[in-house]
BARODO-966784 format. One record per residue (C-alpha): x, y, z; residue in one letter. Coordinates in steps of 0.25 Angstrom, whole numbers, plus 2048, in hexadecimal, padded with zeros to 3 digits. Layout:
XYZA
...
REM end
This chain:
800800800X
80580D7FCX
80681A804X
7FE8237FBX
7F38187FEX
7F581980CX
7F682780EX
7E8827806X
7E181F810X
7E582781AX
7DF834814X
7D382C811X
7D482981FX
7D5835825X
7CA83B81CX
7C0830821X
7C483482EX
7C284382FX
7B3840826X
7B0837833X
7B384183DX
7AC84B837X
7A0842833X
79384783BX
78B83D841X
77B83D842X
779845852X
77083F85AX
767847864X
766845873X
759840877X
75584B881X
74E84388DX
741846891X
73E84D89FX
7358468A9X
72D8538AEX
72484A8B7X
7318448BEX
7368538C0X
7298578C6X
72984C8D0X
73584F8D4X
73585E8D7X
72785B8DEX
72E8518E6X
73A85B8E8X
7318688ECX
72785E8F7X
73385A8FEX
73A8688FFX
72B86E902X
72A86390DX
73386891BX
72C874917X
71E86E91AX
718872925X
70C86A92FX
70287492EX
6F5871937X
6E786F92FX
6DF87D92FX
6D087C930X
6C7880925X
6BE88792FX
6BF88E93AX
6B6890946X
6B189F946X
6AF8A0954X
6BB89D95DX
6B489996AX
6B988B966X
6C888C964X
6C9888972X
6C387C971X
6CB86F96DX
6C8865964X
6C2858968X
6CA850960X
6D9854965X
6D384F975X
6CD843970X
6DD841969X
6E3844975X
6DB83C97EX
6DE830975X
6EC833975X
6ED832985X
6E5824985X
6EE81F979X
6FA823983X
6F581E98FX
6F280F989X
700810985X
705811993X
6FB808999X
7017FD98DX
70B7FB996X
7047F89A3X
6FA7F099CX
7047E6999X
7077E19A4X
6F67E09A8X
6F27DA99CX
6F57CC99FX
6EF7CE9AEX
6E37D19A6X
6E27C699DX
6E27BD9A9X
6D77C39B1X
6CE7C49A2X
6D07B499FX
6CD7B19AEX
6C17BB9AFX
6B17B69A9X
6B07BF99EX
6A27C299FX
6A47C89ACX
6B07D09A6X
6AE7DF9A4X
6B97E89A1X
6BB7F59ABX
6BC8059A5X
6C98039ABX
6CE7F79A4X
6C87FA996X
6D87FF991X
6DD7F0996X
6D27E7992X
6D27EE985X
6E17EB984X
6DF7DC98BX
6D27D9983X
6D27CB97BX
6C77C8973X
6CC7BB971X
6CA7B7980X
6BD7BE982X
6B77B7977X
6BD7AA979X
6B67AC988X
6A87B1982X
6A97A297CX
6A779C989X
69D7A498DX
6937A3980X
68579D981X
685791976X
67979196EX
67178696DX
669781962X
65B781961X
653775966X
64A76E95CX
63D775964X
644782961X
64477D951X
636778950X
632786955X
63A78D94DX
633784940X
625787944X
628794945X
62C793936X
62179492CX
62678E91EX
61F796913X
61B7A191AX
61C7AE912X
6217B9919X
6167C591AX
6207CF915X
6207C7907X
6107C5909X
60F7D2909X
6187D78FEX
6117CE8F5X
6047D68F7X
60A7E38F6X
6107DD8E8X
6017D88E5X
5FC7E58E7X
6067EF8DEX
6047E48D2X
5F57E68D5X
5F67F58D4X
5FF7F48C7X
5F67ED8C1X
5EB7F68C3X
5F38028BFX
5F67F98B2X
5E77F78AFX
5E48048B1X
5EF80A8A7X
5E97FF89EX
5DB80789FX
5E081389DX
5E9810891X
5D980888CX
5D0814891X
5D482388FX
5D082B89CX
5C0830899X
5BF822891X
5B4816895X
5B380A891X
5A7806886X
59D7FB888X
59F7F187CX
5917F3877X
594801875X
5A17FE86DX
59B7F3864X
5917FE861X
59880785FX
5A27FE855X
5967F884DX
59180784AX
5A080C844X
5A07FF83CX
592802836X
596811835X
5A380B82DX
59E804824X
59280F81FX
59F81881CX
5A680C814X
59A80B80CX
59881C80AX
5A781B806X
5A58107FCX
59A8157F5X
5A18237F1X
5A58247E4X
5B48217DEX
5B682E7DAX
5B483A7E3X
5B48477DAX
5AD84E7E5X
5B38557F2X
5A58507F9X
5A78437F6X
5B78437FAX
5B284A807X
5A883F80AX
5B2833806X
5BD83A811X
5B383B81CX
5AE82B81AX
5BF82681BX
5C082F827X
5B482A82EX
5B681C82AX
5C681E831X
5BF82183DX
5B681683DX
5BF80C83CX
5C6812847X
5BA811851X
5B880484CX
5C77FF850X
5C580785FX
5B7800860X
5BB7F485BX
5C47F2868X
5BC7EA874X
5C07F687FX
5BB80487AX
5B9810883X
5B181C880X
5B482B885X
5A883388DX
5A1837880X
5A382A87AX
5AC823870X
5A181C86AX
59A82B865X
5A682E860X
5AC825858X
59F826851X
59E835850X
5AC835849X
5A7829840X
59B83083CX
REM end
């Protein structure tokens, strides 16, 4: 290998390497991390209540209201004795623990020994027997002492049975019944009255069926003397007279067979001034 060769290598060389160097390469951004403002906020709180704390004073409760008059300021509240007297007793059973140690087992002798019906605590002992008391004992000796119930003999039985009545109805039940009787009795009346009502109109009466047939065979007589008019007129009605006369038979003969439908019915009733002069007025 020649030196012109080499030295030629190393130019290219040093070219590449100076390119290199001042080659730029793609700049990535830092990612900026987001802030937890809850976090912040929780702590600061946290920070300020426990600075703000020794500062925090016991402050007493003021009333809402205040008594206007003051001739009972003086007076104390009934509640700070009643705490106080409590207090003392608590103290005082504390020392009296110690004493009543040494009773206690004095006691229990005398209460095992002793009948306990014939037993009845003193206002003086109430603190020790209320300290002594088992309720174990005491039952265990009420036991002794219990009357043992028997059972009944077969006379008491036999009366008890006779005494039973198999079958009998309670009158409570009897009773009940009638009064149930009695509300579907008036609800059916009340229904046969609406049913009236809706039948007959209020001023309405009912009419005899002799009157009805009567009154039926006459608009079926009447009916058929219209039919036979209305046949009988000519085809051809030229006339205003004779158009007139053929209006008046249709109308009349619609009524009719309207009368003739109510009447046909085997229930009819009749107003004060009577349904029968009517229907035949307004079929005449």
């Amino acid at each position: 290998m020649s030196v012109s060769s080499f030295r030629s290598n190393s130019t290219v060389n040093d070219l590449l390497d100076n390119i290199q160097a001042q080659a730029t390469y793609p700049y990535f951004k830092h990612r900026i991390q987001s802030r937890d403002f809850a976090r912040e906020n929780v702590i600061k709180i946290r920070q300020l209540s426990a600075s703000n704390k020794p500062k925090k004073q016991l402050q007493p409760l003021k009333a809402d209201w205040k008594i206007q008059n003051s001739k009972y300021d003086h007076v104390k509240p009934k509640i700070s004795t009643f705490l106080h007297s409590t207090s003392r007793q608590i103290e005082k059973l504390d020392e009296n623990s110690i004493k009543n140690e040494e009773i206690v087992p004095k006691l229990r002798l005398n209460l095992e020994n002793e009948d306990p019906r014939s037993r009845r605590p003193s206002s003086s002992s109430i603190e020790n027997c209320a300290i002594v008391k088992s309720y174990v004992k005491q039952n265990a000796a009420k036991a002794k002492f219990t009357p043992l119930k028997r059972c009944n003999s077969a006379s008491d039985l036999d009366a008890k049975r006779n005494e039973y009545m198999p079958g009998f109805v309670p009158k409570y039940l009897i009773e009940r019944k009638k009064e149930i009787f009695r509300e579907k009795e008036r609800e059916r009346e009340r229904k046969n009255e609406n049913k009236k009502k809706e039948i007959y109109p209020n001023g309405h009466v009912l009419m005899s069926q002799e009157e009805r047939l009567d009154t039926l065979k006459q608009m079926k007589e009447h009916e058929e003397k219209l039919v036979k008019k209305l046949a009988s007129m000519p085809i051809c009605m030229n006339t205003l007279r004779l158009r007139r006369e053929k209006e008046q038979i249709e109308q009349q003969l619609v009524k009719l067979e309207e009368g003739i439908k109510i009447f046909s019915r085997p229930k009819n009733c009749e107003s004060p001034l009577g349904l029968r002069a009517n229907a035949l007025f307004t079929a005449l």
